[in-house]
N, C-alpha and C positions, 0 to 999 in steps of 0.2 A: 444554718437555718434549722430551728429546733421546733417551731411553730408550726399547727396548722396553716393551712393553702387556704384561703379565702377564692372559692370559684363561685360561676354560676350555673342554674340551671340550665342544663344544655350546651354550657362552654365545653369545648374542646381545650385541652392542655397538655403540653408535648410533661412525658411523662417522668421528666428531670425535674421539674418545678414540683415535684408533689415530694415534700419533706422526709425523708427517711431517717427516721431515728435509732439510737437504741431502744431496745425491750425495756428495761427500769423507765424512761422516757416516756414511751409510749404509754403502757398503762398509768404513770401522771395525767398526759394529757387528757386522755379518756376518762379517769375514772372522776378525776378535778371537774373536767365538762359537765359529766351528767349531774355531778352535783348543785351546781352551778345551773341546771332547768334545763339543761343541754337534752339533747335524744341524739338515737340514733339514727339515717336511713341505710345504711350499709357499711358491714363488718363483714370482712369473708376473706379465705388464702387463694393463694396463687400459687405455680410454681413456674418458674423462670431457669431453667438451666437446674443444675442442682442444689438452686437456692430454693428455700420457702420463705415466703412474706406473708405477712399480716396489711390488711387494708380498709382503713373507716372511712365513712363519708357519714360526719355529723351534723347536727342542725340545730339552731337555736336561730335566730331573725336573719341569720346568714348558712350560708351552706362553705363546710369547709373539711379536707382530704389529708391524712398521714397516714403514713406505712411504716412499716419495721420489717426487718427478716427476725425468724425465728426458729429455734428448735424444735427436736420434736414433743419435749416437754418444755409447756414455759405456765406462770403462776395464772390462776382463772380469774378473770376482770369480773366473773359474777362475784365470786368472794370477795370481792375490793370493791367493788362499785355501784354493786345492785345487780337486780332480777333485768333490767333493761336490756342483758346482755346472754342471756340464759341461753336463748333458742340460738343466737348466731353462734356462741360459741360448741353450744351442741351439734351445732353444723359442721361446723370447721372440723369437730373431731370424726363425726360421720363422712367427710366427703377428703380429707388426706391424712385421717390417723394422729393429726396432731391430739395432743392432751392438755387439755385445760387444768395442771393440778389445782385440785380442792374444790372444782366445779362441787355442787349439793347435788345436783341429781343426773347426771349423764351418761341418761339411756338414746335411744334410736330416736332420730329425727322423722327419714322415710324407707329404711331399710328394720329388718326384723330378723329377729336373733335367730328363730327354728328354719334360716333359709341362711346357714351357716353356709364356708366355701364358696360361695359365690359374688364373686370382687363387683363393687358398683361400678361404676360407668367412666372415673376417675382413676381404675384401675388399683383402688387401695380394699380392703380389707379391714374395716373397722368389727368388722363383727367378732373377728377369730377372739377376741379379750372377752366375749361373751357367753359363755359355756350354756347352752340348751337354752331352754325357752325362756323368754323374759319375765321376771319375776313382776309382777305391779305391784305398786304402793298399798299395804293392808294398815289398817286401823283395827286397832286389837280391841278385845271386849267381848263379853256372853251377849249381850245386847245389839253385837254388832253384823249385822248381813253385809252381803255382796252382791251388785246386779250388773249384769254384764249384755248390754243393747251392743248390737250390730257386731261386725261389718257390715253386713248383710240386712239392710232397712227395708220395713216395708214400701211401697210405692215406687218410684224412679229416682230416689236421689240417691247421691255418691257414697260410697262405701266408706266410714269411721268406726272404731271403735271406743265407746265409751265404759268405763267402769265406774259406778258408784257404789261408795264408803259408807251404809246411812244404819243408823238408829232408828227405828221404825221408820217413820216417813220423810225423817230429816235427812238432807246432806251432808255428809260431813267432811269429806273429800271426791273428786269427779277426776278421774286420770284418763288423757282424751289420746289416744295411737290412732295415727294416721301412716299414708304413707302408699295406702293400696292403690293407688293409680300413679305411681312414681315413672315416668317415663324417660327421665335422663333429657330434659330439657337443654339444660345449660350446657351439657356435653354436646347434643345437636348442635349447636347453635356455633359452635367452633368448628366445626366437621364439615356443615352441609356447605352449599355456596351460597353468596349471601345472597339472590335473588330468592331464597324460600325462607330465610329471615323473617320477613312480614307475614309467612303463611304460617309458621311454627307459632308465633307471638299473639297470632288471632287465636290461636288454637291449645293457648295455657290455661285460660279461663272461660271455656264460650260465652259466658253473661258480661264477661268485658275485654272485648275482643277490640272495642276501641282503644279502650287504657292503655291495654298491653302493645298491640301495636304502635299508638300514638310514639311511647316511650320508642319503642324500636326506631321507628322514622326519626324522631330527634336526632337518636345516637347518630345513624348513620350520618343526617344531613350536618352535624357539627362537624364528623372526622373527615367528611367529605365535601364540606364548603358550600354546599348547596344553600339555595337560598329559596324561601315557599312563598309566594305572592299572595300580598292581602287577602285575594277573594276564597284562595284557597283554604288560607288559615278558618276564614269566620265560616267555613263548611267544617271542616276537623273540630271547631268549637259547638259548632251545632249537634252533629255526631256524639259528641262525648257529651254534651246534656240529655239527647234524647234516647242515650243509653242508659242515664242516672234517673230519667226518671219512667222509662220501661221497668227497672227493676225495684225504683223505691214502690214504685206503686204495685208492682208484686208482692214484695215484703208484707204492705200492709192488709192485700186480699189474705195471703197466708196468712196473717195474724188475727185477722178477724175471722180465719177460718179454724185458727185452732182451739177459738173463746167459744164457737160453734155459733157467731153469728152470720147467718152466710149471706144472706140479701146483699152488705157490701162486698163480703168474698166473691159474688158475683159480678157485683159491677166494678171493682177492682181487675179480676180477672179480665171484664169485657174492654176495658180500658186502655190494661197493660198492652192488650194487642193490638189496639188502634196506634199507639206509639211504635210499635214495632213495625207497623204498616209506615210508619213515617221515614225508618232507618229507610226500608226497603224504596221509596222516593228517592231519598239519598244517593243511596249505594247499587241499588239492585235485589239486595237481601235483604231478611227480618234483622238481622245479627251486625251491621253493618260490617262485616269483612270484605276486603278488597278492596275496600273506601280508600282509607288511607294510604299512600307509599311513600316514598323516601321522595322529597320534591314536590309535594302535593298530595293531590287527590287525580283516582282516575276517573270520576263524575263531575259533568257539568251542572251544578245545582240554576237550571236558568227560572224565567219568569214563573213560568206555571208549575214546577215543583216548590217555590216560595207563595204561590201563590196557594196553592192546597197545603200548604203546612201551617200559614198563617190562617186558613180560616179553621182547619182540623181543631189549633190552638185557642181560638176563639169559640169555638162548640164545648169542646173539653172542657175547660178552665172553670166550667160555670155548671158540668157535670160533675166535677173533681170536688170542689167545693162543698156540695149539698153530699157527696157522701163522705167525706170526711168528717163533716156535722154530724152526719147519721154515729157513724163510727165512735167519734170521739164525747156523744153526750150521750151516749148510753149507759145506766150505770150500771151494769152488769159488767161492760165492757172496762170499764174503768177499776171495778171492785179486783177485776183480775188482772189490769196490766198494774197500778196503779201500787210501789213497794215490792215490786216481785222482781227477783233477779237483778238487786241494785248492785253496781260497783261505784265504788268512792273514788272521787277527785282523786283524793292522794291512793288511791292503788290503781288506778287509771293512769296516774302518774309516773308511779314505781314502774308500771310492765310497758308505758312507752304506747298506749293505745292510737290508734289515729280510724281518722273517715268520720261518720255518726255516732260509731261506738264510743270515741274518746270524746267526740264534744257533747253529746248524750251525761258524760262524765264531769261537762264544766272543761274541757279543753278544747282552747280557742285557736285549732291548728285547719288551716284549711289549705291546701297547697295552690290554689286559685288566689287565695291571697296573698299567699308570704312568699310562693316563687310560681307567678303567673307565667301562661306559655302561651301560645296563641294569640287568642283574643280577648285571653281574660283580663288584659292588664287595663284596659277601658270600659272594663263590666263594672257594677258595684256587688260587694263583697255581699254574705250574708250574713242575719244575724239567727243564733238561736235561742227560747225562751225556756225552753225544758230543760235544767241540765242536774237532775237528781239520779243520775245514772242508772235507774230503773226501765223496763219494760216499757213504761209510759213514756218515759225521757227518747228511749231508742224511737220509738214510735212517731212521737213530735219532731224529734228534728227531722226523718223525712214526710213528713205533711208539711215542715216548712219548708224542706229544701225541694221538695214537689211544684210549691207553688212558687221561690225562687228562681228554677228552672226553668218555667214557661216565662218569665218574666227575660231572665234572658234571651230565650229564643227570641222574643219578643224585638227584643233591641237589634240582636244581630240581624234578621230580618229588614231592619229600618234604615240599617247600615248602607251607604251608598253601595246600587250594584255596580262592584268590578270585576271585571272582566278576568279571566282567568285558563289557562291554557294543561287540558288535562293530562295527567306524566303517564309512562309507562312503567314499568317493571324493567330496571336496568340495574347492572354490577357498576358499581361507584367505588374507583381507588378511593381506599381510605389514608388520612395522616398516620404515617408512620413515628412508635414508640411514642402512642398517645392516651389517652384517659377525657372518657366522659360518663357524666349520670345525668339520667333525664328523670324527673320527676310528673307525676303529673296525677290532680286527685280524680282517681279511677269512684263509679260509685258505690263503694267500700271504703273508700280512703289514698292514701297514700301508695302507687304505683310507682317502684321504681326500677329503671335498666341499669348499670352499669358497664360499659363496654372498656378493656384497655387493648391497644394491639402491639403487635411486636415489633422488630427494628425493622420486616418490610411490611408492614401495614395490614399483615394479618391477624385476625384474632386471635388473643392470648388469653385470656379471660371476659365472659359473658355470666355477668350475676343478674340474676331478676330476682324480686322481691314485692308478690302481693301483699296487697294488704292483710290479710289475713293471718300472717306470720306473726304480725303482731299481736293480733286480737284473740288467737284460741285458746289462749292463757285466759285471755278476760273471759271468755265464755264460761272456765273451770272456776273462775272465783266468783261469777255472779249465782251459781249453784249453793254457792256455800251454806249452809243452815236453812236453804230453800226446804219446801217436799217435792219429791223427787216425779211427784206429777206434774209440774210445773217445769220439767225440763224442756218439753213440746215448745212452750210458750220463750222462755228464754232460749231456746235455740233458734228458732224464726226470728225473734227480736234481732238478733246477731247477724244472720244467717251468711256465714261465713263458706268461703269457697276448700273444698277438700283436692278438686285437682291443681288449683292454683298456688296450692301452699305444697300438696305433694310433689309439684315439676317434673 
């Protein structure tokens, strides 16, 4: 058997059935794929005894799994295949030393070079090949400056650092180091027990704290046979839209707050919290954590909590609206999203983008559609009408997906009430020497877990993957020949997670 594994989302798969090839093989498979419109959702190593393996989980209309073992040098799939493959491979050499030869640019993922001798969390040492500080990418020239934003930003958001390349005001390259809130996620997640799983997973992304957990519950309840009752599911569905449009409708306060038109940054703001009030109905919290667990939900969503979210939904929807209008027929507002920080179809393409940002690009990937979980598979999909990969495009698609969101709660709502029995927080044997990925589109995009465990059913590898990992690459190429004041603006368009992607 030399072929991809044709699984699904959320299948459980004892971990014989997942193809192991050789290295020449494998990169066939892989790089033939992507050429062929294929992507990625997971590339990452393992180690098993004192073997190392290689592990993809690709996607094209189907979702399908191969491995390889490999040395500690083997040839780089970016040089063969494309940029698709950049950042997991720069992982894989950050997190067990492996070398991708011929990789083009393989520096630090979330570790940094002047913090030499000190092994990550894997227990390897990628750094020692790094001798002092890390050089950044210079573009040479009399003409040419250097400007060098954060770690350290003003106001409360997460700590990045940016470098840009520019000719007076133009960009000409943006080199984005991250890494500062690295907290060794995935090594958790093998170590603790698994009842603080769901508390680690809320706690990757706090603005998607559904996502990530969502994912986590699948994993477990596939390797552990569990099964989630209808009424439960259409609560986890409702949850995960009224966290996508908590934050799209953030997005858009900040963005209309960085154009300095604030009257919507206001009622945006006033908004986003009234949703958040909605989580809290749900769950208990603004954040919905604790919602979710392995076997359900621990809240009963009964009469009068559907009954105050349908009418909330009904007030909103008709606030939402008139300032959206406001927003989007301003032409001030417009002179400035409108062509600024555009990325193209085909490099949207190239780096594998997913959520708003790739379909913002004309890419029609929405994980609700093409590997539905829950309740989505009885929703109807969305469509979007913006897809010139600019500012304006990132913009539109969530004003659209704003108002597709309440349309779904709308339905699940409608949904016959069942009856449904609240779970605890319990340790569930898991299938031993097994493999699953759970998918699910977090609102960023594409959330993924991967879990495999060993021959007695404990964890052997736990890879997560926000969305974000994909996307910060797109953040560096919609800079490109921008002015460099204009980053504000394409940065909030994006507004991608730093702890999410540092782990």
């Amino acid at each position: 058997m030399d072929s991809p594994l044709r699984i699904g989302n959320g299948e459980a798969v004892p971990r014989s059935r997942i193809p192991r090839v050789d290295f020449p093989r494998f990169l066939r498979i892989l790089t033939d794929f992507v050429r062929c419109n294929g992507y990625i959702v997971q590339f990452f190593a393992y180690a098993e005894g004192e073997r190392m393996r290689l592990l993809a989980v690709l996607r094209n209309s189907d979702l399908h799994v191969v491995e390889t073992e490999v040395e500690r040098d083997f040839p780089s799939l970016t040089l063969m295949g494309g940029t698709k493959f950049h950042l997991f491979e720069r992982e894989i050499a950050e997190q067990y030393g492996l070398r991708p030869n011929g990789h083009p640019w393989l520096k630090m993922v979330r570790y940094h070079a002047n913090a030499t001798g000190l092994p990550d969390v894997f227990g390897n040492d990628y750094r020692v090949d790094i001798p002092g500080n890390y050089d950044y990418y210079r573009v040479e020239g009399e003409a040419i400056h250097e400007v060098g934003v954060g770690p350290v930003h003003a106001g409360i958001i997460e700590p990045g650092h940016f470098r840009f390349q520019c000719a007076g005001e133009e960009v000409l390259h943006l080199e984005i180091q991250l890494g500062y809130q690295h907290r060794g996620v995935e090594r958790l997640l093998t170590s603790v027990p698994q009842r603080r799983w769901p508390v680690l997973c809320e706690s990757i992304a706090g603005d998607t704290a559904i996502g990530h957990n969502l994912c986590c519950c699948q994993a477990i309840e596939a390797l552990a046979g569990l099964e989630v009752e209808p009424g439960a599911r259409t609560v986890r569905t409702m949850a995960l839209e009224l966290e996508r449009l908590a934050n799209h409708i953030g997005d858009l306060g900040a963005l209309s707050g960085d154009v300095a038109f604030n009257p919507p940054a206001a009622y945006f703001g006033r908004i986003r919290g009234e949703f958040l009030n909605l989580l809290l109905e749900l769950s208990g919290n603004r954040f919905g954590k604790s919602l979710v667990r392995p076997g359900g939900v621990t809240q009963v969503a009964g009469a009068e909590q559907r009954r105050i979210i349908r009418l909330k939904i009904d007030e909103l929807r008709k606030e939402l609206a008139q300032v959206c209008d406001l927003l989007f027929s301003a032409h001030t507002v417009l002179a400035r999203f409108e062509y600024t920080g555009t990325v193209t179809r085909n490099t949207a393409d190239r780096l594998g983008l997913v959520g708003p940002c790739g379909r913002a690009s004309g890419l029609e990937y929405d994980v609700r559609e093409f590997f539905p979980t829950e309740r989505y598979g009885e929703l109807p999909a969305n469509t979007n009408w913006a897809t010139n990969g600019d500012v304006y495009s990132r913009a539109m698609v969530r004003r659209d997906e704003i108002m597709h969101s309440l349309d779904l709660i709308e339905r699940l709502l409608a949904m016959p009430e069942e009856a449904y029995r609240p779970v605890l927080q319990a340790e569930h044997s898991l299938a031993p020497a097994s493999f699953v990925v759970t998918l699910n589109e977090g609102w960023r995009g594409e959330v993924s877990h991967c879990l495999l465990t060993d021959n007695n059913g404990a964890p052997l590898r736990y890879k997560v993957k926000d969305a974000s990992f994909h996307n910060w690459t797109g953040l560096a190429m919609a800079l490109r020949n921008q002015a460099i004041s204009d980053f504000p603006l394409c940065n909030k368009s994006f507004n991608l997670s730093y702890c999410g992607f540092d782990l």
